[in-house]
MINUBA-711565 format. One record per residue (C-alpha): residue in three letters; residue number from 1; chain; y, z, x. Coordinates in steps of 0.1 Angstrom, whole numbers, plus 5000, padded with zeros to 4 digits. Example, Ala and Ser with C-alpha at 12.3 -4.5 7.8 and 13.67 -1.06 7.14 Angstrom:
MINUBA-711565
<node res="Ala" n="1" chain="A" north="4955" up="5078" east="5123"/>
<node res="Ser" n="2" chain="A" north="4989" up="5071" east="5137"/>
end
This chain:
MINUBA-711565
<node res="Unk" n="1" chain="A" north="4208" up="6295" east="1180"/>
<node res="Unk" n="2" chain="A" north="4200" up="6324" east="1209"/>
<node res="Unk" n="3" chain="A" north="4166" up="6336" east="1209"/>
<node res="Unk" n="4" chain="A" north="4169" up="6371" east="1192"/>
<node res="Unk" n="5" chain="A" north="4174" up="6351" east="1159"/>
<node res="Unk" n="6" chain="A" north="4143" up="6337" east="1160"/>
<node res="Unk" n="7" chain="A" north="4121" up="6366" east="1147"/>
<node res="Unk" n="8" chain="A" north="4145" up="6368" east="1116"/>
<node res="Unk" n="9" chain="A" north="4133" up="6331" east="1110"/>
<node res="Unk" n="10" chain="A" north="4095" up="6337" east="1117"/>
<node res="Unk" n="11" chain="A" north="4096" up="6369" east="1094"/>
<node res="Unk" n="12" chain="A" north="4113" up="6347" east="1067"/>
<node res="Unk" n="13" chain="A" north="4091" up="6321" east="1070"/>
<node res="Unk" n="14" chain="A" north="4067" up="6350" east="1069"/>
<node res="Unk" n="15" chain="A" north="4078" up="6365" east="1033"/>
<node res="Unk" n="16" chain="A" north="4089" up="6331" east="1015"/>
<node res="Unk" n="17" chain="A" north="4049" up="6323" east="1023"/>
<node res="Unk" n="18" chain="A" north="4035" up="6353" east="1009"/>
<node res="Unk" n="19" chain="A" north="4057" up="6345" east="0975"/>
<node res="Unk" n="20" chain="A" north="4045" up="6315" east="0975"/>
<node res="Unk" n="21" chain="A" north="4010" up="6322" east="0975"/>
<node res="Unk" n="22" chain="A" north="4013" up="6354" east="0957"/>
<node res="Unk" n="23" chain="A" north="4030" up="6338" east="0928"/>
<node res="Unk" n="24" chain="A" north="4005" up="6306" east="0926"/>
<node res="Unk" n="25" chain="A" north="3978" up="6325" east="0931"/>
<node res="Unk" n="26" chain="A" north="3988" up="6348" east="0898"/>
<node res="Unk" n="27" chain="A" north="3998" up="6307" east="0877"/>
<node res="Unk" n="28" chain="A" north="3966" up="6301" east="0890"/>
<node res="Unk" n="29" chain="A" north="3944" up="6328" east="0867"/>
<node res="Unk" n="30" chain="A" north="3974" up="6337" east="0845"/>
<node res="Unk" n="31" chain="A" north="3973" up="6295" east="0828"/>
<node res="Unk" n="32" chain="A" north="3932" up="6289" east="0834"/>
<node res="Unk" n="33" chain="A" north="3920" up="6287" east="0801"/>
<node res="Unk" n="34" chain="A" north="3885" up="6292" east="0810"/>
<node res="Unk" n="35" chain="A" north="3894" up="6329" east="0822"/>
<node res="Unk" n="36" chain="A" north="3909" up="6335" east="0789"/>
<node res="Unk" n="37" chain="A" north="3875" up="6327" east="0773"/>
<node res="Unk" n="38" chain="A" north="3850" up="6345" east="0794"/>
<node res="Unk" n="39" chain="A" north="3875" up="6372" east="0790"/>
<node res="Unk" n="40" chain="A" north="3865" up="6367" east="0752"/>
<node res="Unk" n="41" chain="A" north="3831" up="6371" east="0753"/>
<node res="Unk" n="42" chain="A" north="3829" up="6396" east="0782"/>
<node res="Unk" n="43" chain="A" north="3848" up="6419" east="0761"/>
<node res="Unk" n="44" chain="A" north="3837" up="6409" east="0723"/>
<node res="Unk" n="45" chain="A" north="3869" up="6399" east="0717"/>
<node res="Unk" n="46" chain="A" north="3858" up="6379" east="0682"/>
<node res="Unk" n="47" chain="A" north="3847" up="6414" east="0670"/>
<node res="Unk" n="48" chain="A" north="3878" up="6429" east="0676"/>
<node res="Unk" n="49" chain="A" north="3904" up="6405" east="0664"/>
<node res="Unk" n="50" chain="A" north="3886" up="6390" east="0637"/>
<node res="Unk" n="51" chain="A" north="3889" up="6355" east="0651"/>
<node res="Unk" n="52" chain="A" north="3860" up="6331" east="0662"/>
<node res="Unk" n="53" chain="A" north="3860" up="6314" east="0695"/>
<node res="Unk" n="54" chain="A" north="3881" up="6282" east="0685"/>
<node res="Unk" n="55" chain="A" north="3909" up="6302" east="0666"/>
<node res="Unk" n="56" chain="A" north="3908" up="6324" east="0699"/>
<node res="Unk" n="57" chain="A" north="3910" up="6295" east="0718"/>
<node res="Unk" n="58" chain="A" north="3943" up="6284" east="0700"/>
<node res="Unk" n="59" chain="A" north="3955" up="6313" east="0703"/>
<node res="Unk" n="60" chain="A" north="3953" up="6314" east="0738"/>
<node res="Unk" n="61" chain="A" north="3963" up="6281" east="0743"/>
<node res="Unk" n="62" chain="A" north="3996" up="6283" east="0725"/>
<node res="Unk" n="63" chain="A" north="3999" up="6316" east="0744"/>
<node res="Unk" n="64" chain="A" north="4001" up="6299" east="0780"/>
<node res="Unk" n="65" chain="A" north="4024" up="6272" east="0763"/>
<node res="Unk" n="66" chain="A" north="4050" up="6297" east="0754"/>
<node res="Unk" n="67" chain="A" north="4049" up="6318" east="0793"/>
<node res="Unk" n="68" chain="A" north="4053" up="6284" east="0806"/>
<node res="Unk" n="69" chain="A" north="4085" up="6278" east="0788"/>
<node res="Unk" n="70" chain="A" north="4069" up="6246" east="0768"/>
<node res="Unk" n="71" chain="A" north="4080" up="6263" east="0732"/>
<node res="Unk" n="72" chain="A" north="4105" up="6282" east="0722"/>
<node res="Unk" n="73" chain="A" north="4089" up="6307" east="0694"/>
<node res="Unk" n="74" chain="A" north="4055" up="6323" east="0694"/>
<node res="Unk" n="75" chain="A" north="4051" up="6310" east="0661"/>
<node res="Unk" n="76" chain="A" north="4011" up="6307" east="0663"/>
<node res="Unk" n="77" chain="A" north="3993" up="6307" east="0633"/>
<node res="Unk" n="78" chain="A" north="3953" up="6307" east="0628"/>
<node res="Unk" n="79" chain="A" north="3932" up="6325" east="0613"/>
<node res="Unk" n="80" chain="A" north="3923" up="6359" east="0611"/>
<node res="Unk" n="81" chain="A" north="3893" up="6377" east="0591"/>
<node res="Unk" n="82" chain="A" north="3886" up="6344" east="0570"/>
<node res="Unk" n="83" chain="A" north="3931" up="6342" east="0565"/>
<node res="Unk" n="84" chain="A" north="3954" up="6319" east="0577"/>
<node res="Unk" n="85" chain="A" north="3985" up="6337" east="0591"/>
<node res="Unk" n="86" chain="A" north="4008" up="6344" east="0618"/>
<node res="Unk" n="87" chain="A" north="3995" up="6361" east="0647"/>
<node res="Unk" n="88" chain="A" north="4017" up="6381" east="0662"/>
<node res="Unk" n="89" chain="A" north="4042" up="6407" east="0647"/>
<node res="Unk" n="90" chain="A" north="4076" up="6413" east="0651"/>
<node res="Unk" n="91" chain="A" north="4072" up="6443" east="0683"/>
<node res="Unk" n="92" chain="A" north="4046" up="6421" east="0700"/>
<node res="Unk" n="93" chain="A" north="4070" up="6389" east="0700"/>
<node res="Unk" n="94" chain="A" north="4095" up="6407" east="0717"/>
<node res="Unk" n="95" chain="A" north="4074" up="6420" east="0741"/>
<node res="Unk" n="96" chain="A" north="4063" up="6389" east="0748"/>
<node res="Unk" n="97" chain="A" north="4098" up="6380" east="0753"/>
<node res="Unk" n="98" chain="A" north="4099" up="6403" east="0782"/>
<node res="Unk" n="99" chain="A" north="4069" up="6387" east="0795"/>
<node res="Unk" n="100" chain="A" north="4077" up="6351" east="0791"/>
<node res="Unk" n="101" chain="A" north="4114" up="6360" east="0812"/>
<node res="Unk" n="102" chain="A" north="4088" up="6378" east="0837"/>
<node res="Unk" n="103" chain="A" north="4073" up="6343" east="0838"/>
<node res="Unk" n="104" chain="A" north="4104" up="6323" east="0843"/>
<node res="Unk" n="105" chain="A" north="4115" up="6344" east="0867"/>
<node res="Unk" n="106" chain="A" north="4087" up="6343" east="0886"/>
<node res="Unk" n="107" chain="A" north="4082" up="6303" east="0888"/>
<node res="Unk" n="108" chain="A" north="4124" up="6302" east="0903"/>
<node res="Unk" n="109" chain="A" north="4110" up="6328" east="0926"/>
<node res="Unk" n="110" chain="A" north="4084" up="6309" east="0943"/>
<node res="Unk" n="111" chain="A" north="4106" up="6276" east="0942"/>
<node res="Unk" n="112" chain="A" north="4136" up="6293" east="0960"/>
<node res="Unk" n="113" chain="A" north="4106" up="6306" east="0980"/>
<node res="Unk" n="114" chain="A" north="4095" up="6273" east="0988"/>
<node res="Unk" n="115" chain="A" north="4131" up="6257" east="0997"/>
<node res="Unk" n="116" chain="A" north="4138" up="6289" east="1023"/>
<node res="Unk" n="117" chain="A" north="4102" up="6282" east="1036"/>
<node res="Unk" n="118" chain="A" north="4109" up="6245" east="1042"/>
<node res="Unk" n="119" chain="A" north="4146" up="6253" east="1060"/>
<node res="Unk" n="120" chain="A" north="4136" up="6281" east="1079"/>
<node res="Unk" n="121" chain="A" north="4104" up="6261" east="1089"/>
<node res="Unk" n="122" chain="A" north="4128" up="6230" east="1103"/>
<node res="Unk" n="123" chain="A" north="4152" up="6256" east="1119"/>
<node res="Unk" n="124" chain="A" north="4122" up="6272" east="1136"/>
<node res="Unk" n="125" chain="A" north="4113" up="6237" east="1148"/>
<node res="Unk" n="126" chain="A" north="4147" up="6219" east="1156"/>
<node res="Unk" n="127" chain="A" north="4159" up="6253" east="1177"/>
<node res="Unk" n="128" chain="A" north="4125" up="6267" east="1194"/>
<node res="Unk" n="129" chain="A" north="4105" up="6254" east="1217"/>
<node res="Unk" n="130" chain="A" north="4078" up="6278" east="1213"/>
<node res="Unk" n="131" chain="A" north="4073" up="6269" east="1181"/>
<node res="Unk" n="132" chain="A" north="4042" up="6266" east="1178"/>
<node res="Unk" n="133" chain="A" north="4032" up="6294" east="1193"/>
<node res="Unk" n="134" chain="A" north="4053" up="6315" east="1168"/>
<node res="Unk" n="135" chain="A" north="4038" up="6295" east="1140"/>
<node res="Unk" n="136" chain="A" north="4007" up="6304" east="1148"/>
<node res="Unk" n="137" chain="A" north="4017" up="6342" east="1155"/>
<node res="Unk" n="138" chain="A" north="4034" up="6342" east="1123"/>
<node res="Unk" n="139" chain="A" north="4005" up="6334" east="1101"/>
<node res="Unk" n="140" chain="A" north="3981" up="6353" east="1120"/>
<node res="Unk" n="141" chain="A" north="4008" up="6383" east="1116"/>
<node res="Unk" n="142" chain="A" north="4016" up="6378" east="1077"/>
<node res="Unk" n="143" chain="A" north="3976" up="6375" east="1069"/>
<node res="Unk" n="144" chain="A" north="3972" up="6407" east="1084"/>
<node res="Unk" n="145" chain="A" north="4001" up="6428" east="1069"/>
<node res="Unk" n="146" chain="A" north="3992" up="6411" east="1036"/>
<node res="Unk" n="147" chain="A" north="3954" up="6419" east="1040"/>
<node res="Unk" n="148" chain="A" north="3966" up="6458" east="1049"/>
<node res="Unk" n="149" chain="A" north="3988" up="6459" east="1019"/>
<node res="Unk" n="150" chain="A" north="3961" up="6446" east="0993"/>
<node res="Unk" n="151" chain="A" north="3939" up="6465" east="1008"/>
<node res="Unk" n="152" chain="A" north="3958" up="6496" east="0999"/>
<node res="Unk" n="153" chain="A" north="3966" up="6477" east="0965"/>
<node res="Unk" n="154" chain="A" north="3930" up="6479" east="0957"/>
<node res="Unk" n="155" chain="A" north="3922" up="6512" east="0963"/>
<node res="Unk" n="156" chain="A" north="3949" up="6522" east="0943"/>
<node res="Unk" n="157" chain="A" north="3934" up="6501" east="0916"/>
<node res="Unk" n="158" chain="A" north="3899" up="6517" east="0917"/>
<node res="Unk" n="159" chain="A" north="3913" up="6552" east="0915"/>
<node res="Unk" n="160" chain="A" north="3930" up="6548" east="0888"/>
<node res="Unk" n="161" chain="A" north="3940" up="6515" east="0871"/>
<node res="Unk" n="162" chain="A" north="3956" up="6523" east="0838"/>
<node res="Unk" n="163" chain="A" north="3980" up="6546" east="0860"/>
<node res="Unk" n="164" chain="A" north="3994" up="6517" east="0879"/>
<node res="Unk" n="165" chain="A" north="3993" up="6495" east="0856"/>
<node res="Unk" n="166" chain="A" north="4020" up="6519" east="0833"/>
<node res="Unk" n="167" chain="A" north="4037" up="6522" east="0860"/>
<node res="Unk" n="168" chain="A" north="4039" up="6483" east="0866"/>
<node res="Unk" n="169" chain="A" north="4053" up="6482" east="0828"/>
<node res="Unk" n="170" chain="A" north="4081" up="6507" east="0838"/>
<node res="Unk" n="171" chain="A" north="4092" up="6488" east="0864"/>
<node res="Unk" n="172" chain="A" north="4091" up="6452" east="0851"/>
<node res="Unk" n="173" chain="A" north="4105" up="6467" east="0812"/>
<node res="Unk" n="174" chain="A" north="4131" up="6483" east="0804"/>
<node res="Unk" n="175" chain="A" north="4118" up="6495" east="0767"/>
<node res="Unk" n="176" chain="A" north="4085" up="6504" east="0753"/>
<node res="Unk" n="177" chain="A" north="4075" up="6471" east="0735"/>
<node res="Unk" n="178" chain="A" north="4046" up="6469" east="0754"/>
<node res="Unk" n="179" chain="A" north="4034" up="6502" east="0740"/>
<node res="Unk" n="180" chain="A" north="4012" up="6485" east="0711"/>
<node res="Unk" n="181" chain="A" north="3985" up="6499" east="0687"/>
<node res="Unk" n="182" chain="A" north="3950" up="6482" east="0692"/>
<node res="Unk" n="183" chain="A" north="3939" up="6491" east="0657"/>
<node res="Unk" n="184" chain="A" north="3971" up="6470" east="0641"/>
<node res="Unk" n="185" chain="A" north="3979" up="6441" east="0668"/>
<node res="Unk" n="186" chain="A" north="3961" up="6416" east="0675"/>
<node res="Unk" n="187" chain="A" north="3975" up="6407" east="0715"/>
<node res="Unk" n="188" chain="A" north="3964" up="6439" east="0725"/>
<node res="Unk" n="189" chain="A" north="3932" up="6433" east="0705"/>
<node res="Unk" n="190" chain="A" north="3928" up="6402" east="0724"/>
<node res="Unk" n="191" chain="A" north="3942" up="6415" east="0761"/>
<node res="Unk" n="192" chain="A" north="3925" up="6447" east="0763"/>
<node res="Unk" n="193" chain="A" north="3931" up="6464" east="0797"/>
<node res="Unk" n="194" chain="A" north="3902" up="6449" east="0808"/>
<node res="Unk" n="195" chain="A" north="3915" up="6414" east="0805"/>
<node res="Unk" n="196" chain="A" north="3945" up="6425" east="0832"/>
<node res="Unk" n="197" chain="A" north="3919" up="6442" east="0855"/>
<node res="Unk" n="198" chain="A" north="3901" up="6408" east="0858"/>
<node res="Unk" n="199" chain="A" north="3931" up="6390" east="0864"/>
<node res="Unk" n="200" chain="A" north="3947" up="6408" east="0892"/>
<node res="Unk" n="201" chain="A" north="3914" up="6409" east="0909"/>
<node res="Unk" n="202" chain="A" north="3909" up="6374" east="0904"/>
<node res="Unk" n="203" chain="A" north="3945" up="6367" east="0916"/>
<node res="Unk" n="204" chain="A" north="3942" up="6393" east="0948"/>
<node res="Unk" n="205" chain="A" north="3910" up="6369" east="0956"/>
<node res="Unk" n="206" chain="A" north="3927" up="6333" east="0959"/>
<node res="Unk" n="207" chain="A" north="3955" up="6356" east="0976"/>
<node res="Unk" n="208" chain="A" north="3934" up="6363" east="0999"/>
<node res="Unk" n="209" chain="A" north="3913" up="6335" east="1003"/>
<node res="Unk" n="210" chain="A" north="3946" up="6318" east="1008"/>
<node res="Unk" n="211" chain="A" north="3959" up="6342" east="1033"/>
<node res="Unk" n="212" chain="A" north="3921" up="6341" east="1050"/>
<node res="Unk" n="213" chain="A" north="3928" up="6303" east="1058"/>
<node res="Unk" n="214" chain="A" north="3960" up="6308" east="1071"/>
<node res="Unk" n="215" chain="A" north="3951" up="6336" east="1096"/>
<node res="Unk" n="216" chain="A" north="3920" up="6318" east="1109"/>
<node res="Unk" n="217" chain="A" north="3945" up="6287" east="1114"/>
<node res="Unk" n="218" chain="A" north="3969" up="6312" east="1132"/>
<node res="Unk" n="219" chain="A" north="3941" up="6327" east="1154"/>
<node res="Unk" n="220" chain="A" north="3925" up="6288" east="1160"/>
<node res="Unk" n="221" chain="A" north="3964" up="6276" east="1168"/>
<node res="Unk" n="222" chain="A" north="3972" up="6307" east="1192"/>
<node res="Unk" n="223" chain="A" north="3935" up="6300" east="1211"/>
<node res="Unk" n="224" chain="A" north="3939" up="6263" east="1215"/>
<node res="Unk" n="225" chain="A" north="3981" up="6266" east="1229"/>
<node res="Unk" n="226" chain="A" north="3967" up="6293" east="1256"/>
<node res="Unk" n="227" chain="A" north="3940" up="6269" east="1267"/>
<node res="Unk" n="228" chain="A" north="3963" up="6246" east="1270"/>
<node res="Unk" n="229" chain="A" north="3989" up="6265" east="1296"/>
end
């Protein structure tokens, strides 16, 4: 392999990390059931869906089953204002749909992430002898693009969240399911805005605490190989 090919590898290896982390970061909040419940009482969520805490925590629960492709209908039932019934209406099941393909997607994503990762990282290794040294440059390098980039991200978000966050839903949907009325439906009721805030930041911060030990490992790596020329 001549050398100009090996930047194309390090960038690789570069990107297929950052979907990694990105994408586990986001499993990480998106199926913790314990930041579906704060979520709950930071935002009074019994008041506003009629529901106590252990129907809400059903709910929830049977929620993360569906995104992570363990059921095939969101089907949940509980109940509601002292009634038994089915959660969810016909609009917000398709929507979730939507979501639950967003999902699937998502998980091949970061596993076809994972396998270029793991070949580029034994081509890097097999056909450069600098390797380390590029290792090293290459997560110092993607920890500091990343960091720019969500740092930008975040800015955005504090201007003006619910702005973004349409415009997230124009991009990812191709219809207006996700449109919903929070005097009527119960999974906005139950996800306010709020609830997505608190989950990107919460995902940007294990993204970035992820990205934080790589770079120092990258700065560490690039320190020790010069003292050793």
């Amino acid at each position: 392999m001549r050398q100009r090919n090996y930047k194309l590898l390090y960038i690789i290896l570069g990107i297929s990390m950052t979907l990694i982390l990105l994408l586990t970061a986001l499993e990480m909040v998106a199926f913790n059931i314990n930041h579906y419940m704060s979520s709950f009482e930071k935002y009074n969520i019994v008041e506003a869906t009629g529901m106590d805490t252990d129907n809400l925590r059903h709910t929830a629960e049977d929620l993360m089953n569906y995104l992570r492709d363990k059921k095939d209908e969101l089907d949940t039932e509980t109940v509601v204002h002292g009634e038994l019934r089915e959660v969810y209406g016909e609009r917000e099941k398709l929507h979730m749909v939507d979501v639950k393909d967003l999902f699937v997607a998502g998980r091949r994503l970061r596993n076809f992430a994972l396998a270029v990762y793991i070949i580029s990282l034994v081509l890097v290794c097999y056909f450069d002898r600098g390797w380390k040294k590029g290792f090293a440059k290459m997560l110092l390098n993607t920890a500091i693009v990343n960091g720019i980039l969500l740092l930008a991200l975040f800015i955005l978000m504090q201007t003006d969240f619910t702005k973004y966050f349409d415009y997230f839903h124009y991009i990812f949907f191709d219809n207006d399911l996700w449109i919903l009325d929070p005097t009527k439906e119960i999974l906005i009721q139950m996800l306010p805005e709020g609830f997505f805030y608190d989950t990107a930041i919460k995902t940007i911060a294990i993204f970035v605490g992820s990205l934080a030990v790589f770079g120092i490992s990258g700065v560490w790596g690039l320190k020790r190989l010069s003292k050793d020329i």
